[in-house]
BARO-897562 format. One line per 4 residues: number of its first residue (from 1); their letters; for each residue x, y, z of N, C-alpha, C. Coordinates in steps of 0.05 Angstrom, whole numbers, plus 5000, padded with zeros to 4 digits. Layout:
REM residues N
NUM = A = X/Y/Z/X/Y/Z/X/Y/Z  ...
***
This chain:
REM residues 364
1 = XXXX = 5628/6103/4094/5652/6119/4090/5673/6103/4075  5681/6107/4053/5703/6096/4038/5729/6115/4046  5744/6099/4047/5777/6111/4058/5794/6098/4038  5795/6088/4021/5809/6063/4011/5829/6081/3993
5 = XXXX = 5856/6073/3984/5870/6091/3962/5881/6069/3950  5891/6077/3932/5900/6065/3911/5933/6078/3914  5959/6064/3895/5981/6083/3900/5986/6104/3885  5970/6102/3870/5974/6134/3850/5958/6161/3867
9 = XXXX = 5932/6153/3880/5923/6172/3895/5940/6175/3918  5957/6163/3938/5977/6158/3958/5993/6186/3942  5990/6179/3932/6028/6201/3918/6018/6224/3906  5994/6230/3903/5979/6259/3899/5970/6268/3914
13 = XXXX = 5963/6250/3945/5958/6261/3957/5974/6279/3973  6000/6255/3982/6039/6268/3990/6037/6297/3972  6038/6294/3954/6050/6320/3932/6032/6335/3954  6001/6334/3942/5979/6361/3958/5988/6370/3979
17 = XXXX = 6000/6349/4000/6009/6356/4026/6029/6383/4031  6048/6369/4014/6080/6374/4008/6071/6411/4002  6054/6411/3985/6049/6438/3976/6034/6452/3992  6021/6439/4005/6005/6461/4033/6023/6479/4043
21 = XXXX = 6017/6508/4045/6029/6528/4056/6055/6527/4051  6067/6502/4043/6097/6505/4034/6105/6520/4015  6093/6515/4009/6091/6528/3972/6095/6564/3966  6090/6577/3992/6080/6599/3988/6110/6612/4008
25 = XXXX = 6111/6600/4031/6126/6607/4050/6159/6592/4048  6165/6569/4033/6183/6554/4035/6208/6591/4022  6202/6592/4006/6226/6609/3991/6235/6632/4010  6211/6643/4039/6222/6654/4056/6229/6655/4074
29 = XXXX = 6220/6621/4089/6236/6615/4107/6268/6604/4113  6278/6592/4075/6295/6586/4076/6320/6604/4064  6310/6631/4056/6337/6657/4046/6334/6669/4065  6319/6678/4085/6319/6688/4108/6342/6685/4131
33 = XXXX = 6354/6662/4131/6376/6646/4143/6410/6645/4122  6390/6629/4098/6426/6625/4077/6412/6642/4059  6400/6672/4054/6414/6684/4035/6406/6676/4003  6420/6685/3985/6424/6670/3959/6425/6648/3961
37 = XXXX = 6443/6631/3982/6439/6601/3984/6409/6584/3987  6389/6595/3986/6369/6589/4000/6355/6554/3977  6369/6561/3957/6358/6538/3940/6371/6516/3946  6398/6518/3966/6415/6494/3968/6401/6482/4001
41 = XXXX = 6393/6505/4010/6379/6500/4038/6353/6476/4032  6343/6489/4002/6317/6468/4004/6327/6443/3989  6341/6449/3976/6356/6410/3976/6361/6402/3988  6377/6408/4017/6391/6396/4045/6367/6392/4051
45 = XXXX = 6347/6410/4057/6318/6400/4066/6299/6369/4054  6298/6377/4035/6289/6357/4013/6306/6322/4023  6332/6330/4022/6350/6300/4026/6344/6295/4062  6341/6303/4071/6332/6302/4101/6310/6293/4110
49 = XXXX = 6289/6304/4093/6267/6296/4098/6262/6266/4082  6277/6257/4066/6268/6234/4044/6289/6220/4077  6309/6212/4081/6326/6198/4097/6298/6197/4121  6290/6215/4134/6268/6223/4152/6246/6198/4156
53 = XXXX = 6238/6204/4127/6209/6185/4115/6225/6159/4106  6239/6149/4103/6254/6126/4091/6256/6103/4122  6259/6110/4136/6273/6100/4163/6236/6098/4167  6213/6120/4172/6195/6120/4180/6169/6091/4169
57 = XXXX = 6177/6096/4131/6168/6072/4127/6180/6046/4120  6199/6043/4121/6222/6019/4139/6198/5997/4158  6209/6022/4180/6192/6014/4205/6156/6012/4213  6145/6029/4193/6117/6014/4189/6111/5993/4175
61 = XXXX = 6129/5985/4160/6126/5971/4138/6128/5935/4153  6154/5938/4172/6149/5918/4181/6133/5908/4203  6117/5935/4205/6083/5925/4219/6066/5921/4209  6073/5913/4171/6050/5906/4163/6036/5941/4153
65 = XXXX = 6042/5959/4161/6027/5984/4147/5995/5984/4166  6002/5980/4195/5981/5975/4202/5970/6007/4216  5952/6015/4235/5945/6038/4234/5966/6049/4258  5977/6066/4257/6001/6079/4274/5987/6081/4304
69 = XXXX = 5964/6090/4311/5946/6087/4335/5944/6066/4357  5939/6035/4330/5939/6009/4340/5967/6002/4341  5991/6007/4332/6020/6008/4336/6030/6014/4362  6022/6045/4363/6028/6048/4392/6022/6035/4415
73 = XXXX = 5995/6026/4417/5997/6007/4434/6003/5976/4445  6014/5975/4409/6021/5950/4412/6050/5953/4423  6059/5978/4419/6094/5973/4424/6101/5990/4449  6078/6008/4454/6086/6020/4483/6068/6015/4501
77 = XXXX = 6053/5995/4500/6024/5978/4524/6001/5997/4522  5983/5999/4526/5952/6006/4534/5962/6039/4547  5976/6032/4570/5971/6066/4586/5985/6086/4571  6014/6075/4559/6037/6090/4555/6018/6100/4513
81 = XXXX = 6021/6076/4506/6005/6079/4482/5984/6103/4475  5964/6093/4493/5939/6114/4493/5956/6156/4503  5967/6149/4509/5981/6180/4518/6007/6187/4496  6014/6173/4476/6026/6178/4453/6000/6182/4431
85 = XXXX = 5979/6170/4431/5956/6172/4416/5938/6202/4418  5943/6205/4444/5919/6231/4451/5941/6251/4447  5976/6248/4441/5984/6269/4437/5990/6270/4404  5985/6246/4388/5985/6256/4360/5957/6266/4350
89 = XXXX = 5941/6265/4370/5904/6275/4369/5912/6303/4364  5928/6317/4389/5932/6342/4385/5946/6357/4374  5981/6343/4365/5994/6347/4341/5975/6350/4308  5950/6333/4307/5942/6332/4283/5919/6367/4285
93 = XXXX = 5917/6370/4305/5889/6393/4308/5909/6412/4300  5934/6414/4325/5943/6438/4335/5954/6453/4298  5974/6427/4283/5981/6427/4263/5955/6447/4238  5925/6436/4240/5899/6439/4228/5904/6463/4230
97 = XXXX = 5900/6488/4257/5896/6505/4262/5918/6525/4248  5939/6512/4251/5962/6529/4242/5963/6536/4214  5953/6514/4198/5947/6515/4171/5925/6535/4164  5899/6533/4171/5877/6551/4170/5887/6582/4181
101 = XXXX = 5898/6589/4201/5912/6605/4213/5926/6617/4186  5942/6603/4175/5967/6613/4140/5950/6626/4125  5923/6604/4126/5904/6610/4103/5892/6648/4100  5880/6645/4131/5866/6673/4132/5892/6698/4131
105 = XXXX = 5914/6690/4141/5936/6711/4140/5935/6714/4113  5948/6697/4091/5954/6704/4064/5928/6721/4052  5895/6712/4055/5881/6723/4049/5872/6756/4052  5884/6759/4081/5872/6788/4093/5904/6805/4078
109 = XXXX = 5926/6788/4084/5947/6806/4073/5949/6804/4047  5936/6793/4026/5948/6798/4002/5922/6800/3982  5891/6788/3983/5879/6794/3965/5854/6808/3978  5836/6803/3998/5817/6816/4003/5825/6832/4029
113 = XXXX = 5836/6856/4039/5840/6869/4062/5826/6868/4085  5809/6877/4069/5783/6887/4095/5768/6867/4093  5772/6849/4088/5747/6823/4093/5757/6803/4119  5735/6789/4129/5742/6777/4151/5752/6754/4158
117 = XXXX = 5773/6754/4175/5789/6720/4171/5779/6699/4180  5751/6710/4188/5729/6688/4202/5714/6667/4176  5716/6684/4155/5700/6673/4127/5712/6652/4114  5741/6651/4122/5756/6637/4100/5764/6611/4117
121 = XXXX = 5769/6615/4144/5775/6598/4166/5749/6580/4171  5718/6586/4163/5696/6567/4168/5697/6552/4140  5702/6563/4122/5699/6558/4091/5707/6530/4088  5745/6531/4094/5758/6515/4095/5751/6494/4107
125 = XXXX = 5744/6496/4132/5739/6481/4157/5711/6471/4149  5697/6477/4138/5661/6459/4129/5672/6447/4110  5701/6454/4078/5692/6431/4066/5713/6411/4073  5730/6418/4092/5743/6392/4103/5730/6370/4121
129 = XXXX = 5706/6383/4139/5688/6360/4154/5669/6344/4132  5660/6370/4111/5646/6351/4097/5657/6323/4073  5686/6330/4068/5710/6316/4050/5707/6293/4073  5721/6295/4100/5724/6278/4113/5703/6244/4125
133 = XXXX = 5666/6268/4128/5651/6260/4130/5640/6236/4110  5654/6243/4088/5650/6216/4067/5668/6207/4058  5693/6200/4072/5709/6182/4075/5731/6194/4054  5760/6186/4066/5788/6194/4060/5787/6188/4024
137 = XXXX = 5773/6179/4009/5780/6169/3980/5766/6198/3963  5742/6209/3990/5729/6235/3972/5757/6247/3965  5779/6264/3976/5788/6281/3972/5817/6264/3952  5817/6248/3955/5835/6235/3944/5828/6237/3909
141 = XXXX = 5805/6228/3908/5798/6224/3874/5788/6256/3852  5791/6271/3875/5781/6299/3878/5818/6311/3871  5840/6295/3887/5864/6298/3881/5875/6289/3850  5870/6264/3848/5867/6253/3821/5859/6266/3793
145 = XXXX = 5838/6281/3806/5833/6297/3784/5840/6327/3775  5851/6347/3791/5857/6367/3795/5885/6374/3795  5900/6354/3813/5927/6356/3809/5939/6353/3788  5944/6340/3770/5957/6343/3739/5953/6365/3725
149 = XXXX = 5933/6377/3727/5925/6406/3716/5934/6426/3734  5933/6419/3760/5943/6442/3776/5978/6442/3769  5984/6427/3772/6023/6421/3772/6030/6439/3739  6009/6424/3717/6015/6451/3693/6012/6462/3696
153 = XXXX = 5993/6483/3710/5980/6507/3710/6019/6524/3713  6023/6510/3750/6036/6521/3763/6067/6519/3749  6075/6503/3731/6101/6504/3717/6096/6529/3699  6074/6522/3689/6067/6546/3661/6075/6576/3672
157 = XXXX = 6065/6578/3700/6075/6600/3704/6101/6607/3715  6115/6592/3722/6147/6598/3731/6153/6598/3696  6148/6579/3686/6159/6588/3660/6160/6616/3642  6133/6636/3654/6137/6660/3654/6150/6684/3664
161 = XXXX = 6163/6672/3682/6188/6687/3701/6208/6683/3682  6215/6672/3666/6245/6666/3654/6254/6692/3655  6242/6704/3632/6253/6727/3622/6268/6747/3639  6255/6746/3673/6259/6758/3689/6280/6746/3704
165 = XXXX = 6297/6732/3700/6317/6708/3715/6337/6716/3716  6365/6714/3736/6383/6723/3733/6399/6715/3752  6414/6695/3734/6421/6673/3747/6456/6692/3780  6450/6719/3767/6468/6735/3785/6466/6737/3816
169 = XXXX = 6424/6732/3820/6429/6729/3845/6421/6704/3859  6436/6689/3847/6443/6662/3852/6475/6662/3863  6491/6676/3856/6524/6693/3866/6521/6702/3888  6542/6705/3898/6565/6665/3898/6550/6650/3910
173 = XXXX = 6551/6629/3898/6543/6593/3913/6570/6594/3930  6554/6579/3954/6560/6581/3976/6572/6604/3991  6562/6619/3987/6570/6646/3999/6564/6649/4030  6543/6641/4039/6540/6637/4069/6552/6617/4079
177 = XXXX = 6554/6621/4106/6570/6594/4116/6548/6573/4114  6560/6550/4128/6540/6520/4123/6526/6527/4152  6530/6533/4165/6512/6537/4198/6490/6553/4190  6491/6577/4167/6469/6586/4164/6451/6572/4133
181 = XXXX = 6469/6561/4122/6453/6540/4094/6440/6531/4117  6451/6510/4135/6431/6493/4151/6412/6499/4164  6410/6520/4172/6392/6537/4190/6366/6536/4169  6373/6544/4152/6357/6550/4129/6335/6521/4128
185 = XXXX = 6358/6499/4119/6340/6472/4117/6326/6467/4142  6343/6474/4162/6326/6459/4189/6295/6478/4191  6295/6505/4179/6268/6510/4183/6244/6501/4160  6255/6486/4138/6241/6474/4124/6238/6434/4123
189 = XXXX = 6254/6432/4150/6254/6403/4141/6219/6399/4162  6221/6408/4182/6193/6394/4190/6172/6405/4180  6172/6428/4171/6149/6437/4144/6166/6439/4126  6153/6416/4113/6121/6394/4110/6141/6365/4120
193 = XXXX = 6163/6364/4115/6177/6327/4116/6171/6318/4137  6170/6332/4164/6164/6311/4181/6134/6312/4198  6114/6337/4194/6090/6338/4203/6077/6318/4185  6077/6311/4157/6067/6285/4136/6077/6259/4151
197 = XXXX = 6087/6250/4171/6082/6226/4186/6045/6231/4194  6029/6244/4196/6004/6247/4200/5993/6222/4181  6001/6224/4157/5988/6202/4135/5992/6172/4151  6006/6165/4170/6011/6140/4178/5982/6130/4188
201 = XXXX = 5961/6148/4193/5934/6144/4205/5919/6121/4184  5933/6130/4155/5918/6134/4129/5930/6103/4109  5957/6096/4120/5959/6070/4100/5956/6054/4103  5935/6040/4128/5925/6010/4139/5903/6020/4115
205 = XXXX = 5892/6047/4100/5872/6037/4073/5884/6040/4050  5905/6040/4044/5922/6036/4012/5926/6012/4008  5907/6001/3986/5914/5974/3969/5942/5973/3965  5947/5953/3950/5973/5947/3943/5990/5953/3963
209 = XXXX = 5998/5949/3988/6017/5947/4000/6050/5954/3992  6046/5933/3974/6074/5932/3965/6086/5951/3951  6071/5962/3942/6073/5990/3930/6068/6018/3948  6064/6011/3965/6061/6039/3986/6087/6052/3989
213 = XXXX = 6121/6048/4001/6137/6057/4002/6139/6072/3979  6139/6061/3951/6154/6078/3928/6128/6098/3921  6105/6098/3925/6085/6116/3919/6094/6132/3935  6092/6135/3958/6096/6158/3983/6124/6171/3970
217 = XXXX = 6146/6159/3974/6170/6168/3971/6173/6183/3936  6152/6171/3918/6143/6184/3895/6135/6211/3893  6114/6220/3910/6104/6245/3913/6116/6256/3935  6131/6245/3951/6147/6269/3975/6172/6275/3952
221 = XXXX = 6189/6264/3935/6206/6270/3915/6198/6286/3893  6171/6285/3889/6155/6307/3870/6157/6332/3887  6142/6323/3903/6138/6359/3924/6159/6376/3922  6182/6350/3935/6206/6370/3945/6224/6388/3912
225 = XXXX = 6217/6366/3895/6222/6376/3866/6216/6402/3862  6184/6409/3870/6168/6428/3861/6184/6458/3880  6185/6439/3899/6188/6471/3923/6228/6475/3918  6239/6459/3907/6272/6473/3893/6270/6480/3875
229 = XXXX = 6258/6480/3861/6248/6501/3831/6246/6524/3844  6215/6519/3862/6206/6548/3865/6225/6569/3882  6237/6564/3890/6252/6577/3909/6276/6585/3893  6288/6568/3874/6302/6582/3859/6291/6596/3836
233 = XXXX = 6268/6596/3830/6257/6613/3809/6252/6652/3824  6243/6635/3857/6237/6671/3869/6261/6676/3865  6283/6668/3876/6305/6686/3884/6322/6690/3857  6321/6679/3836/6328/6682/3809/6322/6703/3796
237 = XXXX = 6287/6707/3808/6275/6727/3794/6278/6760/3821  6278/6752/3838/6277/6773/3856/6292/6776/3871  6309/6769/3878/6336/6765/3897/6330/6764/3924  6349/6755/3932/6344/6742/3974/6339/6763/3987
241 = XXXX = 6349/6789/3975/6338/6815/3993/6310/6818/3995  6295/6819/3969/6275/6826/3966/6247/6793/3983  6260/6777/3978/6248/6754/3974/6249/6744/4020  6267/6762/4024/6271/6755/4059/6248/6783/4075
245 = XXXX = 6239/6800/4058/6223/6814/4075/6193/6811/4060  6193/6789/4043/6162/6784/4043/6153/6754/4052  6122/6759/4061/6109/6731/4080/6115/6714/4058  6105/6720/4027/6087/6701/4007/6102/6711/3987
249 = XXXX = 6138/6700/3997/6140/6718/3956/6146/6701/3938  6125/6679/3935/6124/6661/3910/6100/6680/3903  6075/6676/3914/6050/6703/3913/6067/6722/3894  6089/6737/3908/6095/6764/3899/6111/6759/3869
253 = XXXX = 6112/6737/3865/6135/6739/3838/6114/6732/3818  6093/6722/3828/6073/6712/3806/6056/6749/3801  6047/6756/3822/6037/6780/3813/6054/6797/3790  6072/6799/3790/6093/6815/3777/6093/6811/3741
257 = XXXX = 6076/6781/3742/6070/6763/3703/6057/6784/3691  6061/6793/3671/6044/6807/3654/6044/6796/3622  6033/6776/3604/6039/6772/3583/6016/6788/3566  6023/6802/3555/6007/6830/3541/5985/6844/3554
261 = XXXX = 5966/6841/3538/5943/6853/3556/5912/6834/3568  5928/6806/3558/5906/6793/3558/5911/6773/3580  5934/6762/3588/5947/6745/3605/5957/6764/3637  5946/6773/3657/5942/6782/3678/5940/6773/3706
265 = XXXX = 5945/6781/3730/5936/6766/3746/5948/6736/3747  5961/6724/3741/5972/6704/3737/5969/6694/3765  5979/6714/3788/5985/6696/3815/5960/6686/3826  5940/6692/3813/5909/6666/3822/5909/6637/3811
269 = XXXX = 5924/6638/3791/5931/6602/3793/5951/6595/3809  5969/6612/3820/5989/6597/3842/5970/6600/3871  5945/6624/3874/5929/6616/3898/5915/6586/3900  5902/6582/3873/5882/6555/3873/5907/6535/3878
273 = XXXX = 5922/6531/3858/5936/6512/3877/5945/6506/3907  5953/6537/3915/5960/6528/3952/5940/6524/3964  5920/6536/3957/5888/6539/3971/5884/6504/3973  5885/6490/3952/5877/6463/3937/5900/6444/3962
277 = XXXX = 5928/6452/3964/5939/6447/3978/5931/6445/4011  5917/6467/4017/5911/6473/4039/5891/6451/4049  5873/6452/4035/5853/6438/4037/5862/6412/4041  5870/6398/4025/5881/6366/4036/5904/6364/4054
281 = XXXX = 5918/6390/4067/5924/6385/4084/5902/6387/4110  5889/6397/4112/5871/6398/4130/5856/6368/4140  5847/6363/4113/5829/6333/4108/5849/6319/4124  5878/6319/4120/5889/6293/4136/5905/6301/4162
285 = XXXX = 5901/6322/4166/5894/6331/4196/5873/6322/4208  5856/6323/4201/5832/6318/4212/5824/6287/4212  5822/6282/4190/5822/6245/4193/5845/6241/4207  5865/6252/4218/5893/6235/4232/5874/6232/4272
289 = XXXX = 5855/6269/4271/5858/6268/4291/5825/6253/4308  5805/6244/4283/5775/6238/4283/5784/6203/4292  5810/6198/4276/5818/6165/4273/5821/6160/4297  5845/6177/4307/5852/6184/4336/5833/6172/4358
293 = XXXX = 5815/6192/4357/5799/6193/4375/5779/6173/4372  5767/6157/4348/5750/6133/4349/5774/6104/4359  5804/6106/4361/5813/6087/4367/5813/6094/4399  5818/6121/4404/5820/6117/4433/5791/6106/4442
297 = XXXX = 5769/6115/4445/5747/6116/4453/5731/6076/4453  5742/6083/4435/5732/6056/4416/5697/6060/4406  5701/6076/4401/5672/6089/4381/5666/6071/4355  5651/6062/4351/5648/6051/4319/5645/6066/4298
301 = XXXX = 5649/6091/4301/5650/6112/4280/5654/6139/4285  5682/6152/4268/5688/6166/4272/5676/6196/4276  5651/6194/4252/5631/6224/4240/5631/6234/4270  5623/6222/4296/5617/6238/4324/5632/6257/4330
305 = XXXX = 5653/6256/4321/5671/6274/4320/5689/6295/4311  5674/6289/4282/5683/6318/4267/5678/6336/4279  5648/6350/4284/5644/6378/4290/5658/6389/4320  5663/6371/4334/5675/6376/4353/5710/6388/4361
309 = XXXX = 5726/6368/4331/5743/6372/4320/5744/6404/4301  5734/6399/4290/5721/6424/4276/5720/6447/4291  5706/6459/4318/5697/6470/4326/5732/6482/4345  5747/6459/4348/5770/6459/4367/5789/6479/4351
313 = XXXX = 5796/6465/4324/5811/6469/4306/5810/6507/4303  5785/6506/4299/5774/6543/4289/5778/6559/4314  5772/6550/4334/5783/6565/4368/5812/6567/4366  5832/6542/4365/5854/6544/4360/5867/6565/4341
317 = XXXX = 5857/6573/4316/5866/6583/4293/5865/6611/4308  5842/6618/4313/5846/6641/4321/5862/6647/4347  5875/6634/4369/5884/6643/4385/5912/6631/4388  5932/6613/4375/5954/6609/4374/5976/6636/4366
321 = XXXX = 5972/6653/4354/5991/6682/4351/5976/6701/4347  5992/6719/4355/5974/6750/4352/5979/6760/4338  5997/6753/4313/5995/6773/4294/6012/6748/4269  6026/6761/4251/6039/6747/4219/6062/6739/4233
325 = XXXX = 6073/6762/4242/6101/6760/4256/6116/6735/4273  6092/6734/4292/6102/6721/4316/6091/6691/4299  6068/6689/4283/6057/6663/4277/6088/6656/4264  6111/6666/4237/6126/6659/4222/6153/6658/4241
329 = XXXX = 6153/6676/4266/6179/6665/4264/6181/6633/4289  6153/6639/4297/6144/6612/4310/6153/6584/4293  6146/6582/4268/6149/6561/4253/6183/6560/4237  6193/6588/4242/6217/6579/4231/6234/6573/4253
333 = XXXX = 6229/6577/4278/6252/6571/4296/6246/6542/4301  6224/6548/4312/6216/6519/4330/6198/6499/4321  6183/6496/4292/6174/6477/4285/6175/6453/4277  6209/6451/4267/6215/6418/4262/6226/6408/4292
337 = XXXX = 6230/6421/4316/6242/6416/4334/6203/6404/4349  6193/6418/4341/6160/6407/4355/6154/6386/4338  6158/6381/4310/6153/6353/4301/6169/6328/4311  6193/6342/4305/6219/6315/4317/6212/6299/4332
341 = XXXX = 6201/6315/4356/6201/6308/4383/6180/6284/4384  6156/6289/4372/6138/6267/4369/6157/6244/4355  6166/6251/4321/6174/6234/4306/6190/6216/4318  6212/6231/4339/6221/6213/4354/6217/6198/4378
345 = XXXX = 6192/6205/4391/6180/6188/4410/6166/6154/4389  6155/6159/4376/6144/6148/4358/6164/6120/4349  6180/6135/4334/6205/6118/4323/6216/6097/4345  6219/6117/4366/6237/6099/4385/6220/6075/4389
349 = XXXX = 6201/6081/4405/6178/6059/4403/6175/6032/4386  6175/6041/4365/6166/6022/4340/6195/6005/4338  6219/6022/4333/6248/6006/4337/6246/5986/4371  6238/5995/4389/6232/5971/4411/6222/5953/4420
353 = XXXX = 6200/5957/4401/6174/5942/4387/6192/5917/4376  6206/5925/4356/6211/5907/4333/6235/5881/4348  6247/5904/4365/6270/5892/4380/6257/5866/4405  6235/5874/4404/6217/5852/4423/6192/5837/4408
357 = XXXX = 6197/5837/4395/6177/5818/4374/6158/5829/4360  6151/5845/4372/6121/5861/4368/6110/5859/4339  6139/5861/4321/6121/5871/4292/6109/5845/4278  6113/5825/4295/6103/5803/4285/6075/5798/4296
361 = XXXX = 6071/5809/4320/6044/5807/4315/6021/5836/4311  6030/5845/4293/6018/5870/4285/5999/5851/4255  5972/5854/4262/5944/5851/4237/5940/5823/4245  5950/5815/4269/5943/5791/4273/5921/5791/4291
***
């Protein structure tokens, strides 16, 4: 199994992350709250989440970038450790499920109806065991190659919205109060800024060290780039009314492209991309939570554990909400408040760690 990255793959992979399900949902979780303001929500988001990740790899950094698993126990002992470990096992599944969960929603609600959410939920889920099964660099060089074409694809087509722009319902800036701008960010800062602490599983294999901070903080600054565009391109093009009673209305503004009779359908290059998105977020779900479990166990290899993972993940998907509704407003009330909570168990740790020596003997 090769796992190894390089820092250019590091920062394509962040972006892929960054764009998982964000991409689709960011423009309506954050006008939903501020309104027209919703593009200022995802910059407060964006600056939140970089401050978030900055402090995060700070503090790995002076452990050496070693594996967050073996951290914990170095800085909270064996008992306390192992029970911060078995709960980022389940943060990384529970997270998996919720993603695959987006996947089959967007699919049954927007392109195939009557087809089954069982098809798209195994789909996903075989080629993430099999991505995983041959080690973290498969999907990475698989990133390398796809993403630069995907990122044009996906400008090319906001660039076809122009015509449709209007910068009116963008009026008035600041028109909502700041309690509801913020509202807005707080439901986009832990999707994606703070559930991507998951990658901490992943940089005890990125060469160059020294280059790890600005790669990461490279592609979380790309992402968040990508998703303030898009959000001001929906609501530019469609306004916060229209844009707060749909699941997917990046989806909906791309359907709407028509460039004569030959250019159509446009919003299937904004699917391959989230789809593409989806997928490596899954991969590092799953390696966060396979790593997990070969550190708890002390297994000499992880593979024992995919299908089992696998098998958890797809039970989960289907039984976490009962319907679109309750899954979205689940993630806009309470999801950065369910990441925090780890982020800050975690943090505190590692800051106590440091305060008692610990990071000095981290890779020793």
């Amino acid at each position: 199994m090769n796992h190894n990255l390089n820092h250019w793959q590091l920062s394509l992979i962040v972006f892929s992350f960054i764009m998982g399900s964000s991409l689709l949902m960011a423009p309506n979780l954050t006008s939903f709250f501020s309104g027209q303001d919703a593009w200022i929500s995802m910059i407060l988001a964006v600056i939140i989440g970089f401050l978030i990740n900055i402090l995060w790899l700070f503090l790995l950094k002076r452990y050496q970038f070693q594996s967050i698993f073996a951290l914990n126990e170095l800085t909270a002992g064996k008992i306390m450790g192992t029970a911060v470990n078995i709960t980022i096992v389940f943060y990384a599944l529970h997270l998996a499920a919720y993603v695959i969960r987006n996947l089959s929603n967007f699919m049954i609600a927007n392109v195939i109806p009557e087809s089954n959410p069982w098809t798209y939920q195994i789909m996903i889920i075989l080629l993430a065991v099999y991505t995983t099964y041959y080690g973290f660099n498969n999907i990475a060089r698989v990133s390398e190659f796809l993403n630069p074409w995907m990122f044009l694809l996906f400008i090319g087509s906001l660039l076809l919205t122009i015509n449709k722009f209007e910068f009116s319902n963008l009026k008035p800036v600041f028109d909502q109060k700041f309690v509801y701008i913020a509202q807005g960010a707080y439901s986009t800062t832990g999707f994606p800024f703070i559930e991507i602490i998951l990658l901490g599983s992943v940089f005890v294999y990125v060469k160059q060290k020294e280059k790890l901070t600005k790669s990461y903080m490279a592609g979380l600054l790309w992402g968040g780039a990508v998703l303030i565009i898009t959000v001001i391109a929906v609501v530019g093009v469609q306004g916060d009314y229209m844009v707060k009673r749909q699941s997917y209305p990046t989806y909906e503004l791309m359907r709407n492209i028509s460039v004569v009779s030959i250019l159509e359908r446009i919003e299937v290059l904004i699917t391959v991309v989230w789809i593409f998105g989806i997928l490596v977020k899954v991969v590092v779900c799953l390696f966060a939570a396979v790593s997990g479990l070969k550190h708890i166990s002390g297994h000499t290899s992880m593979r024992v554990f995919l299908l089992p993972c696998a098998i958890l993940i797809w039970s989960m998907a289907n039984h976490i909400h009962e319907n679109m509704m309750e899954f979205t407003d689940f993630v806009g009330q309470n999801w950065t408040m369910w990441w925090f909570t780890l982020y800050a168990v975690i943090v505190i740790f590692l800051i106590a760690g440091i305060m008692r020596g610990k990071d000095k003997q981290a890779g020793t």
